[in-house]
C-alpha positions as a Markdown table, in Angstrom:
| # | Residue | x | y | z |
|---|---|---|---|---|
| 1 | Unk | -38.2 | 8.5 | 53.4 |
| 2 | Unk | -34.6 | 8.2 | 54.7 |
| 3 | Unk | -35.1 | 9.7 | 57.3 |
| 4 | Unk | -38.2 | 11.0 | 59.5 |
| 5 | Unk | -39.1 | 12.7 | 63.0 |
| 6 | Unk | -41.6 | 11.4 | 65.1 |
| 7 | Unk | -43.8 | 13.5 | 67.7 |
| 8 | Unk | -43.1 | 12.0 | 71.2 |
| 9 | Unk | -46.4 | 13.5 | 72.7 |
| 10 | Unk | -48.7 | 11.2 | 69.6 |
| 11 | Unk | -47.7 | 8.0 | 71.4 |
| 12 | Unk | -46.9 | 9.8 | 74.9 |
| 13 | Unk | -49.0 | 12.7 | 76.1 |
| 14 | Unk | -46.7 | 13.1 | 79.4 |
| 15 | Unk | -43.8 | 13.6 | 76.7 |
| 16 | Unk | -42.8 | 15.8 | 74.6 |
| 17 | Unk | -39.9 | 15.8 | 71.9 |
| 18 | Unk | -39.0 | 14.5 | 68.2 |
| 19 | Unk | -37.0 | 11.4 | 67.7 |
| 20 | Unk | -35.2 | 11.5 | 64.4 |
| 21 | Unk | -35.0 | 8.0 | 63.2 |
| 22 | Unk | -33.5 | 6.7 | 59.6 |
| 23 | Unk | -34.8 | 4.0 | 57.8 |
| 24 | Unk | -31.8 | 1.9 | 58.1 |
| 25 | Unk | -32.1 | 2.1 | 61.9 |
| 26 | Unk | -36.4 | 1.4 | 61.4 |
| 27 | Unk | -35.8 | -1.5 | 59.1 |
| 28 | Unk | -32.7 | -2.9 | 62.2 |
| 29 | Unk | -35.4 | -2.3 | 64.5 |
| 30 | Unk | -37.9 | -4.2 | 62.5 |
| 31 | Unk | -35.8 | -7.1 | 61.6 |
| 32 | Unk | -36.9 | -9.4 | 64.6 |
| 33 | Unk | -40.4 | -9.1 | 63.5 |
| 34 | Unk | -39.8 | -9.4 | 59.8 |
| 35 | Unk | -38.3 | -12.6 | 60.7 |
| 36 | Unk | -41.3 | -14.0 | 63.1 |
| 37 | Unk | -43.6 | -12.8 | 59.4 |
| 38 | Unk | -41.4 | -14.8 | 57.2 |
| 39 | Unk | -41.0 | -18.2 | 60.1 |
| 40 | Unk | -44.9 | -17.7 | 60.4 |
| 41 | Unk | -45.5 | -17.6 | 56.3 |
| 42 | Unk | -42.7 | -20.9 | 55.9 |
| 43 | Unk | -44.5 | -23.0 | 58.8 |
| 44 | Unk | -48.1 | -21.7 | 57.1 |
| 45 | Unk | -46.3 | -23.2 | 53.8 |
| 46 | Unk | -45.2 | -26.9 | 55.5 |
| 47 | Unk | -48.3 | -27.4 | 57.1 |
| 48 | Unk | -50.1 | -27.0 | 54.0 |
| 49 | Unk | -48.4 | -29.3 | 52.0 |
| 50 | Unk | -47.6 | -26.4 | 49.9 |
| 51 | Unk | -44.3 | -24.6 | 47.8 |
| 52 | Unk | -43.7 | -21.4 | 47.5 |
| 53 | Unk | -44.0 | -21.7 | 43.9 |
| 54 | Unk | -47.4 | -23.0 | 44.0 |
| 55 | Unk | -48.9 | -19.7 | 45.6 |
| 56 | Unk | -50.4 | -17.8 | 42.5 |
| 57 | Unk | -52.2 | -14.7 | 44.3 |
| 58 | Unk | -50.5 | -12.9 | 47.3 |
| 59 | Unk | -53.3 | -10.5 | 48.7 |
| 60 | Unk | -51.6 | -7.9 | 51.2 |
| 61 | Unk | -53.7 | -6.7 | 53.5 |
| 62 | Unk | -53.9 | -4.7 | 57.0 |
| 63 | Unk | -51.6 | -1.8 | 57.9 |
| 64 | Unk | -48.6 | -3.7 | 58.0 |
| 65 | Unk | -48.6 | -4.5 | 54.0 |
| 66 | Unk | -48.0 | -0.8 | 53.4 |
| 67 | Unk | -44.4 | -0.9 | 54.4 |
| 68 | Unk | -41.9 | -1.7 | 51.7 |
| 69 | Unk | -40.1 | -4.2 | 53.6 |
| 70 | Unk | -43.1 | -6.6 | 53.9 |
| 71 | Unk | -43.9 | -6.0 | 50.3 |
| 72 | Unk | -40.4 | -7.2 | 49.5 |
| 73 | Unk | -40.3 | -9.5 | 52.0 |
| 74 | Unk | -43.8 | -11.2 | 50.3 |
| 75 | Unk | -42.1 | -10.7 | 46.7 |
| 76 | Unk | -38.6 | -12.6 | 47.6 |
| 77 | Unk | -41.2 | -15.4 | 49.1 |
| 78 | Unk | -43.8 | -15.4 | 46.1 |
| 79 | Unk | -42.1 | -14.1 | 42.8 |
| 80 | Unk | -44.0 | -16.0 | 41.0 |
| 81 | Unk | -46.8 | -15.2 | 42.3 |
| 82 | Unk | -49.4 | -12.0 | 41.3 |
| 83 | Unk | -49.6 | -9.6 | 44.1 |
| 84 | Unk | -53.0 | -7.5 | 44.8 |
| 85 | Unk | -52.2 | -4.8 | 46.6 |
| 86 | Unk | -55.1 | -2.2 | 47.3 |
| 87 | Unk | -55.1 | 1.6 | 48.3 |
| 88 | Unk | -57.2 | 1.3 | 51.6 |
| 89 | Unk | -55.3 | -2.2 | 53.0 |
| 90 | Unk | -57.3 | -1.6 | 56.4 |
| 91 | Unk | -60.7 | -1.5 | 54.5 |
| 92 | Unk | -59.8 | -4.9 | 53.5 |
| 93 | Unk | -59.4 | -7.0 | 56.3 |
| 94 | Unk | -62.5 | -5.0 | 57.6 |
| 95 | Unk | -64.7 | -6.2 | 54.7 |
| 96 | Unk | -63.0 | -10.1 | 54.9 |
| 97 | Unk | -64.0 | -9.8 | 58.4 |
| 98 | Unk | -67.4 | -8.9 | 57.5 |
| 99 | Unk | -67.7 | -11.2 | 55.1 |
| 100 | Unk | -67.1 | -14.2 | 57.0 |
| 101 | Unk | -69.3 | -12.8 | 60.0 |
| 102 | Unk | -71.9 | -13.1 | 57.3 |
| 103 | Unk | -71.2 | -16.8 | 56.6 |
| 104 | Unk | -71.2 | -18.2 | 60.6 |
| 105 | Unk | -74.8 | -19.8 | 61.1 |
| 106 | Unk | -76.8 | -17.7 | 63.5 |
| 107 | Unk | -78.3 | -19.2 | 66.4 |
| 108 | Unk | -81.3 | -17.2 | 65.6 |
């Protein structure tokens, strides 16, 4: 969208009002952020002795993979690499979590 309105009384119940808000001004907004994702994806990179280039799967996950500016953020890092990106992102990191819950040794 270029531009939305966002319900004041959904994050503030003593509130009430719309904000309109572009996505020029969101994406400004996020820009601190998107660069803490990219210095925490190059320092991931160094301290795994591995290139950009060598990545051949990018998985996006959790709520944040749904906005386009991560997905291109994680293409301009990765284009070489394939990127799975699922319908339900959530559901995802909810099942990986599961998953490795499942392989910690019980005490039991």
């Amino acid at each position: 969208m270029v531009n939305a309105s966002l319900d004041v009384d959904d994050f503030d119940t003593n509130q009430e009002g719309n904000i309109q808000i572009s996505q020029e001004g969101f994406q400004k907004m996020c820009e601190p952020l998107l660069n803490k994702v990219k210095n925490t994806l190059n320092a991931a990179l160094h301290n795994s002795n591995f290139n950009a280039n060598q990545i051949n799967k990018v998985l996006h996950v959790g709520g944040g993979s749904r906005m386009p500016m991560i997905k291109q953020l994680l293409r301009n890092m990765f284009p070489e690499a394939e990127h799975c990106i699922e319908e339900h992102p959530d559901e995802v990191v909810a099942i990986g979590a599961a998953y490795y819950a499942y392989s910690l040794p019980s005490n039991s």
